[in-house]
Residue frames as qw, qx, qy, qz and C-alpha x, y, z in Angstrom:
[[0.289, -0.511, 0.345, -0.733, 102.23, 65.10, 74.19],
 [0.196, -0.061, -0.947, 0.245, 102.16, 62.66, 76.99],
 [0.480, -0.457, -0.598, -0.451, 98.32, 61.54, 78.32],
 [0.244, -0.317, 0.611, -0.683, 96.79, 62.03, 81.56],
 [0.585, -0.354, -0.632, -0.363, 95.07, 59.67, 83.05],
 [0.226, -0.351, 0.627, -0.657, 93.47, 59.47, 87.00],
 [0.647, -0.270, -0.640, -0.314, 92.34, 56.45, 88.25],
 [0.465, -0.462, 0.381, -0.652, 90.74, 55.78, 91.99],
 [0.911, -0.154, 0.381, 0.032, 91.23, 52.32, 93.95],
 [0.785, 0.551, -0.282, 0.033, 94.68, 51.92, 92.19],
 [0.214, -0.615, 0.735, -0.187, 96.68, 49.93, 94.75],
 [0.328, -0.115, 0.934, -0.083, 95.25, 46.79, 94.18],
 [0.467, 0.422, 0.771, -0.092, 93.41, 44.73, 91.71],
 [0.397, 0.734, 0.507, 0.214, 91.52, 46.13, 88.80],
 [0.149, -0.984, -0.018, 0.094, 92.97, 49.78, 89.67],
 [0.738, -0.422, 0.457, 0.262, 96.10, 48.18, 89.98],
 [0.657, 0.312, 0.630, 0.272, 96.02, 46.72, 86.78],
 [0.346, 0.915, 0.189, 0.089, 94.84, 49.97, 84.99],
 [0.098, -0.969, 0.219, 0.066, 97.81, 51.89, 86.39],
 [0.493, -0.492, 0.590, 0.407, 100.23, 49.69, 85.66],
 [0.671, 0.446, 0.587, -0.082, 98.66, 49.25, 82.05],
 [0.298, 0.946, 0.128, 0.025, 97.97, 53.14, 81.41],
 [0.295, -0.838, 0.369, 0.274, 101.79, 53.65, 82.77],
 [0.706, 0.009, 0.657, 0.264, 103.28, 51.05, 80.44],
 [0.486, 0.673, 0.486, 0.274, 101.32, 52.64, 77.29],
 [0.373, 0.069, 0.008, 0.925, 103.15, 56.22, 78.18],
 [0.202, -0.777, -0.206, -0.560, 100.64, 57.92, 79.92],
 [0.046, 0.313, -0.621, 0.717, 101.63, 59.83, 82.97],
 [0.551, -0.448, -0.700, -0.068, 99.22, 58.17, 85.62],
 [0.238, -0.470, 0.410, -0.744, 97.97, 59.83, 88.72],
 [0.491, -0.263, -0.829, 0.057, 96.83, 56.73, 91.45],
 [0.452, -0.495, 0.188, -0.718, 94.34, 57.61, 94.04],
 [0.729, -0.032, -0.684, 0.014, 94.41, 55.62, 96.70],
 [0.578, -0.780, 0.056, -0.234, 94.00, 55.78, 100.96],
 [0.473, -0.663, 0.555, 0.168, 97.50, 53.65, 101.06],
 [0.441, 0.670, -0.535, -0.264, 99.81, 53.10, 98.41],
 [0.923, -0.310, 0.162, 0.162, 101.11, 49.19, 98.15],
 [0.569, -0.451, 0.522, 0.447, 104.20, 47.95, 97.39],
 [0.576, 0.333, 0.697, 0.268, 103.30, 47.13, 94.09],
 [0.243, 0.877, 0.413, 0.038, 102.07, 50.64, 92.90],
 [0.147, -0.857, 0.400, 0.289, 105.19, 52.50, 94.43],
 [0.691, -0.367, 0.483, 0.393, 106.91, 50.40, 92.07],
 [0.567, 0.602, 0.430, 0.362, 105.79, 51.38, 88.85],
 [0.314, -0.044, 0.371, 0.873, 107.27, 53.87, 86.95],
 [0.019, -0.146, -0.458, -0.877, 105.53, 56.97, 85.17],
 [0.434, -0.627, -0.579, -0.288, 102.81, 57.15, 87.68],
 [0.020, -0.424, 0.183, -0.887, 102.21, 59.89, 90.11],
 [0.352, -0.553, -0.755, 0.000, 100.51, 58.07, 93.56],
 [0.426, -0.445, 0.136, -0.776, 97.68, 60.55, 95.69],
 [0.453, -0.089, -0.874, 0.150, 97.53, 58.92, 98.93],
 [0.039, -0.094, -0.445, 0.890, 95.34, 59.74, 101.81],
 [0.451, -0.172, -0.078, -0.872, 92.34, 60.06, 100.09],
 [0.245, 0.385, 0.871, -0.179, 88.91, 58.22, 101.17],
 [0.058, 0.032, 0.512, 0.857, 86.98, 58.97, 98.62],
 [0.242, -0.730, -0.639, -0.003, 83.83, 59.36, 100.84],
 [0.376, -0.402, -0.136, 0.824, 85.82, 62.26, 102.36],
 [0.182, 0.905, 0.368, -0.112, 83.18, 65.34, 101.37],
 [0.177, 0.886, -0.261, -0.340, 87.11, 67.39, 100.63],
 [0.814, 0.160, 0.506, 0.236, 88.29, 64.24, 98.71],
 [0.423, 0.859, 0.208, 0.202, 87.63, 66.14, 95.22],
 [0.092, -0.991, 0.078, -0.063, 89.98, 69.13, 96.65],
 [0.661, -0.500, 0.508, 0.233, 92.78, 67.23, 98.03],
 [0.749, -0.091, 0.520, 0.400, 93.20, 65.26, 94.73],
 [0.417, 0.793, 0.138, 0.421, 92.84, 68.52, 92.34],
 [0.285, -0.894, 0.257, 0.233, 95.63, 70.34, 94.53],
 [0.750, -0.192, 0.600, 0.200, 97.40, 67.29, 93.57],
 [0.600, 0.498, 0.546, 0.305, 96.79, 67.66, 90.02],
 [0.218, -0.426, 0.112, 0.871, 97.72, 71.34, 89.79],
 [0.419, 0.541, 0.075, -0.725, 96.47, 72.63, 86.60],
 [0.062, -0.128, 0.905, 0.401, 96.74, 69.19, 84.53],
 [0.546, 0.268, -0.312, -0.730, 94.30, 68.34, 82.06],
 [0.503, -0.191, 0.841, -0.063, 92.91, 64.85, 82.33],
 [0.477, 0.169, -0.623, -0.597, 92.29, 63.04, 78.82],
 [0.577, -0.089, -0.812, -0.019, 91.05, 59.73, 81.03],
 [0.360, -0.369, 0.557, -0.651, 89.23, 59.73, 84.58],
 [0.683, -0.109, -0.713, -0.120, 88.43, 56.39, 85.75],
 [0.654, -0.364, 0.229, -0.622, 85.88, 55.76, 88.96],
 [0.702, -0.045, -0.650, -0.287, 87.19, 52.39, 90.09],
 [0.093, -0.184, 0.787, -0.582, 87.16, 52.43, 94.02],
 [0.640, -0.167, -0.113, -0.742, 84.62, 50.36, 95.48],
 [0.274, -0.198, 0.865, -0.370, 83.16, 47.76, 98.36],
 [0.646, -0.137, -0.686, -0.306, 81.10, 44.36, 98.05],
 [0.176, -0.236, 0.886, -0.359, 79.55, 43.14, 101.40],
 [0.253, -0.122, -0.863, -0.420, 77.84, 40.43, 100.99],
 [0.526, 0.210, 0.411, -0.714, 74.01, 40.93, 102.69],
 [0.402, -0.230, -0.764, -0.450, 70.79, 38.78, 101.81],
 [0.425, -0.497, -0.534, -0.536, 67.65, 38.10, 103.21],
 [0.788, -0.553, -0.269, 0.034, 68.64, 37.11, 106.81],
 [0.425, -0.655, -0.024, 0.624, 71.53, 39.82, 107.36],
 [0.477, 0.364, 0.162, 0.783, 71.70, 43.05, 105.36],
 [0.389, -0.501, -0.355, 0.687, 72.46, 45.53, 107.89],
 [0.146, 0.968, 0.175, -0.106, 71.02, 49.17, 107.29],
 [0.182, -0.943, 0.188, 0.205, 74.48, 50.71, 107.57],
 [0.606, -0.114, 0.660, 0.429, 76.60, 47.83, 105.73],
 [0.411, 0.760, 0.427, 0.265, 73.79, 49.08, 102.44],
 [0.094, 0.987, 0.119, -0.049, 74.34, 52.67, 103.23],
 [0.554, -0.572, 0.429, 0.427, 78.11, 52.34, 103.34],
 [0.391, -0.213, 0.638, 0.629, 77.99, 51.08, 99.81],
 [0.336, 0.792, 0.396, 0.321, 76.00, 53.62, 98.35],
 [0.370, -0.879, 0.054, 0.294, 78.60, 55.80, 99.78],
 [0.524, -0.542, 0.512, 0.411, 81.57, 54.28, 98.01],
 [0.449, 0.343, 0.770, 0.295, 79.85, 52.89, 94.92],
 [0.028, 0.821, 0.552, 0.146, 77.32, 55.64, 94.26],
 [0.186, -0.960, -0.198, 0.070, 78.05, 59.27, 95.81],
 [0.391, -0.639, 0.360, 0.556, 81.78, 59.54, 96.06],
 [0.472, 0.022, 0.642, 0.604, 81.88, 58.72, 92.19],
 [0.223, 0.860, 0.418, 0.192, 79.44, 61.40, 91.37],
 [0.132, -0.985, -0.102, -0.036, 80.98, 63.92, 93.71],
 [0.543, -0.395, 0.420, 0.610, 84.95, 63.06, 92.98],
 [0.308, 0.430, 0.484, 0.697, 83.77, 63.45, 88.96],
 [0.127, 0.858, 0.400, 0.295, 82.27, 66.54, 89.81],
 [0.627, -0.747, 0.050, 0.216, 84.70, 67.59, 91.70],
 [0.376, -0.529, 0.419, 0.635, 87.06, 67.62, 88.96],
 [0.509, 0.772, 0.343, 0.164, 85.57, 68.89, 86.09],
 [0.153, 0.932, -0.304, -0.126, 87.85, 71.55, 85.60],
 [0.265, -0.459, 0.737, 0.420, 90.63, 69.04, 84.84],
 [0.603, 0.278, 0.740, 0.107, 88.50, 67.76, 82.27],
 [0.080, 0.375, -0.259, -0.887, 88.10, 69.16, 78.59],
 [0.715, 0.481, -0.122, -0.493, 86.62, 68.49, 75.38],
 [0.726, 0.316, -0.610, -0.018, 87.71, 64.80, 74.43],
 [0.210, -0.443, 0.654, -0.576, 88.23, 63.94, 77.56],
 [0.647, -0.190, -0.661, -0.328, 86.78, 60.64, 78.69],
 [0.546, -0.493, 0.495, -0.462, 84.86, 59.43, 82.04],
 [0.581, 0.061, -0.806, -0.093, 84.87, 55.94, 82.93],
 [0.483, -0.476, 0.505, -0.534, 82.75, 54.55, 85.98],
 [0.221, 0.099, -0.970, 0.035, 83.28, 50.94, 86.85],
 [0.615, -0.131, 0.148, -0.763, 80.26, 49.59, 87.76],
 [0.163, -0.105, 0.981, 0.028, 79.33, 45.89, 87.62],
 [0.410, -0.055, -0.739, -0.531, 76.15, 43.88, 85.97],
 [0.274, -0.316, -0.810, 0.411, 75.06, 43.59, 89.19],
 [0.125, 0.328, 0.099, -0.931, 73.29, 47.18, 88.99],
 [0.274, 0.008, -0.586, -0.763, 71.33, 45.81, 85.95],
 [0.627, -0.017, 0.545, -0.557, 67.39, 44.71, 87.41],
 [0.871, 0.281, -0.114, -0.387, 66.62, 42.97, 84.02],
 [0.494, 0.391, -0.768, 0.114, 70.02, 40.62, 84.78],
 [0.306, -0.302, 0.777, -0.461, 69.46, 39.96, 88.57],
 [0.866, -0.071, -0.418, -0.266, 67.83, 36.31, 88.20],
 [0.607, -0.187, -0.744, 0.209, 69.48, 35.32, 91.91],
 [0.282, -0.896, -0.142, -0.313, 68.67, 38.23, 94.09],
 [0.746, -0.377, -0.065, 0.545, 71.01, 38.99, 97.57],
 [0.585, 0.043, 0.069, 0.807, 73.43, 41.22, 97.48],
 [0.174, 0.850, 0.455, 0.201, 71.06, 44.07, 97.74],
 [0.325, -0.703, 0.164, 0.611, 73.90, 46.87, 99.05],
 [0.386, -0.348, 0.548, 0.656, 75.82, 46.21, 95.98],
 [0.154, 0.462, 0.871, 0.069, 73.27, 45.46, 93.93],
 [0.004, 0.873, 0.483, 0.072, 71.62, 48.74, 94.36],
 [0.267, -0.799, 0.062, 0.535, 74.41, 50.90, 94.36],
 [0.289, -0.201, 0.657, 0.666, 75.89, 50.03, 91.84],
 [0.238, 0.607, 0.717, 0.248, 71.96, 50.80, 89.95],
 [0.226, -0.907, -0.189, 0.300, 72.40, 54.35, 91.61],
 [0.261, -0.434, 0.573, 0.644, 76.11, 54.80, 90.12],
 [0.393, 0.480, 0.690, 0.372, 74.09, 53.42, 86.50],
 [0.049, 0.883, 0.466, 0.029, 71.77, 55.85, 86.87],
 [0.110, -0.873, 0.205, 0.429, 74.13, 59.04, 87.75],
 [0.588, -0.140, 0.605, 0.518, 76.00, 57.62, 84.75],
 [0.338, 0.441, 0.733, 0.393, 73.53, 58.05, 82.21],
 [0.111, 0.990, 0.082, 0.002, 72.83, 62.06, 83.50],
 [0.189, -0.694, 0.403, 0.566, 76.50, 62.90, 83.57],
 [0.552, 0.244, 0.725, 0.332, 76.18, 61.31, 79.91],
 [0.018, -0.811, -0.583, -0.047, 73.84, 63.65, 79.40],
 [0.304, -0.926, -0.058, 0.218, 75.19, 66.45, 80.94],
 [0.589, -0.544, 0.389, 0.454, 78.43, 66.32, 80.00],
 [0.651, 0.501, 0.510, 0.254, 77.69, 65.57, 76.18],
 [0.175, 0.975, 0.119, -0.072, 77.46, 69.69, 75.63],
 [0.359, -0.855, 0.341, 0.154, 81.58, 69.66, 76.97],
 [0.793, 0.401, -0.457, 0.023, 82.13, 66.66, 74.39],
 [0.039, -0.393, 0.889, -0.231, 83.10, 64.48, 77.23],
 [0.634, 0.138, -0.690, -0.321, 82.41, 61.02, 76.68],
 [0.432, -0.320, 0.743, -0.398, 81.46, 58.52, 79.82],
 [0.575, 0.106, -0.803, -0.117, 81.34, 54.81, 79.62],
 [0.606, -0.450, 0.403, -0.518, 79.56, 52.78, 82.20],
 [0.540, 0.287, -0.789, 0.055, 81.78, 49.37, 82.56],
 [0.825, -0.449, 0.308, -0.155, 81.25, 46.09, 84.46],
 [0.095, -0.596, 0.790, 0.107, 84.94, 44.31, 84.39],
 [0.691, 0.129, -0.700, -0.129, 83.50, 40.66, 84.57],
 [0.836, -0.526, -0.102, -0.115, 83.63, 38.23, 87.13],
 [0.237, 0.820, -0.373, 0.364, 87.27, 39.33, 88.45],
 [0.780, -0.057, -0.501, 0.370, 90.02, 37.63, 89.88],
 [0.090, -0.707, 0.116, -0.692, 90.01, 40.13, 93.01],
 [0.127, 0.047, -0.803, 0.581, 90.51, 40.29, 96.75],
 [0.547, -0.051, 0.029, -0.835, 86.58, 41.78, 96.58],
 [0.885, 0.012, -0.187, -0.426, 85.36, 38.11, 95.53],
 [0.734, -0.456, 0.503, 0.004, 88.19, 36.05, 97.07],
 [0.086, -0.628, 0.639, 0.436, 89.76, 35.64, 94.26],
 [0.582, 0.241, 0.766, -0.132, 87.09, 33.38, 92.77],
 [0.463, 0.566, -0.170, -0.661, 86.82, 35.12, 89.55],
 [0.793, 0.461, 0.384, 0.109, 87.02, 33.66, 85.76],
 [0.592, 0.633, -0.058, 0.495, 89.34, 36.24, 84.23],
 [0.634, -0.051, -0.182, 0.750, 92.56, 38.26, 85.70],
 [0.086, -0.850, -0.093, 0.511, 92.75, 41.70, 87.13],
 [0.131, -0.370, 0.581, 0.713, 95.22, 42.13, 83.93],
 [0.175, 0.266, 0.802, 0.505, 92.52, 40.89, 81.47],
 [0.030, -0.817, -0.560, 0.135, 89.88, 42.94, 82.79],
 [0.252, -0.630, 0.122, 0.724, 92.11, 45.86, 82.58],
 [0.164, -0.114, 0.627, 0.753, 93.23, 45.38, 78.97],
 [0.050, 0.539, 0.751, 0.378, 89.53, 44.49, 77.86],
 [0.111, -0.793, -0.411, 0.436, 88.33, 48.00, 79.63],
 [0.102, -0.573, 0.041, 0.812, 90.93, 49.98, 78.31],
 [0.187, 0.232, 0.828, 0.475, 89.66, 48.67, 74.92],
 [0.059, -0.695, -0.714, 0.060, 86.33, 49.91, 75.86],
 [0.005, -0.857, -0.108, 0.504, 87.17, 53.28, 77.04],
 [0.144, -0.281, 0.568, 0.760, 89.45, 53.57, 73.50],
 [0.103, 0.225, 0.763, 0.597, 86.44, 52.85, 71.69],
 [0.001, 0.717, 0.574, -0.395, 84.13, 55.40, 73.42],
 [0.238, 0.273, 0.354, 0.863, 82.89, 58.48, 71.84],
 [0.240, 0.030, 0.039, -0.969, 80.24, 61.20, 71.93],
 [0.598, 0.098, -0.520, -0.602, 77.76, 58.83, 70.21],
 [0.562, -0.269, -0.781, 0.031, 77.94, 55.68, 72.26],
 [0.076, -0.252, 0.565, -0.782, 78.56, 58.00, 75.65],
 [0.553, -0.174, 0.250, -0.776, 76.21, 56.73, 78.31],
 [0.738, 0.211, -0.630, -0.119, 76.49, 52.81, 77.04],
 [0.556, -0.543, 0.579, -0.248, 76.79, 50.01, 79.70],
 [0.604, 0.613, -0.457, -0.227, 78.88, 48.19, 78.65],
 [0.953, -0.201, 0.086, 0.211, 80.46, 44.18, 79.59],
 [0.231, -0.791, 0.321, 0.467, 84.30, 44.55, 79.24],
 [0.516, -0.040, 0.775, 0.363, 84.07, 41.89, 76.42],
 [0.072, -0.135, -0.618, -0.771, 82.10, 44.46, 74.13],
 [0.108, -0.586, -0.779, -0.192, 78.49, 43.18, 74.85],
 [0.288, -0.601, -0.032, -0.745, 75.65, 45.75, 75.56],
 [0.164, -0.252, -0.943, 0.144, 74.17, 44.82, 78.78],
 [0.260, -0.601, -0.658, -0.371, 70.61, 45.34, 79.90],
 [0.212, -0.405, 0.333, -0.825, 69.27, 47.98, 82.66]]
């Protein structure tokens, strides 16, 4: 039986990557995504949901019409913004923006579609090592930074929570990613981050659930 998987931010970059990964390996992909590129309508064996903003309070609704009465074995939370604030400009509303995108919409799109989820089922929220307080040793960045500790944190109760339904959630930082997010300054490829995630989410279970995890394996630190 062919796999489901749904992933969010999957026109570009890391998202990108996944869906052209998960579609490759013979799972039927669903892409969520406010505008499809070029790139995404080209793959094969992948099913794009455009339109959504995934701040959008009927977000959740739109992309479970979409989904009809499919079962997802894979949900993956990777939309999400970086602006860059520090000491001498981090605008109230630039922060609150990304605890919108980072933080809330990935609680309330996964809760939003629990009913496509089952037993075995797996969650996956991208997150980033930036969220971790015992790693930050240069400060800045305090939007991202702190959303992405807020997304940790709602990680570790849907862990929790979710545990009873035997669904598994993983709480991944990709690396330092070749991406349009960082100008493309990364160390490793939107394709290597992919491959080393899906690794991760294949080796998730009941037992680790709730793990934050580097994409190269390591724990990392709250």
């Amino acid at each position: 039986m062919t796999k489901q998987v749904l992933i969010t931010g999957a026109n570009r970059g890391i998202g990108l990557a996944f869906t052209s990964q998960y579609a490759a390996a013979g799972y039927q992909v669903f892409a969520v995504c406010r505008a499809a590129s070029a790139e995404l309508r080209a793959l094969s064996k992948v099913t794009v949901i455009e339109g959504i903003d995934v701040t959008d309070p009927n977000a959740a609704t739109l992309i479970s019409q979409s989904l009809g009465n499919t079962t997802l074995d894979i949900l993956v939370q990777n939309a999400g913004i970086l602006y860059r604030d520090n000491i001498n400009d981090a605008p109230a509303a630039d922060i609150a923006k990304q605890f919108e995108v980072n933080a809330l919409a990935p609680l309330q799109l996964t809760l939003g579609l629990l009913k496509h989820l089952t037993a075995g089922s797996k969650l996956a929220l991208i997150t980033s090592r930036m969220g971790s307080l015992a790693d930050n040793g240069s400060g800045g960045y305090y939007g991202y930074r702190m959303s992405k500790a807020a997304l940790n944190a709602a990680g570790v109760s849907l862990a929790c929570d979710l545990k009873p339904k035997q669904i598994a959630v993983a709480l991944l930082h990709p690396g330092f990613v070749q991406t349009d997010m960082v100008n493309n300054a990364g160390d490793i490829s939107a394709d290597e981050a992919a491959k080393r995630l899906r690794q991760r989410i294949e080796e998730l279970t009941l037992t680790n659930s709730g793990t934050f995890w580097h994409s190269n394996g390591d724990v990392l630190p709250w």
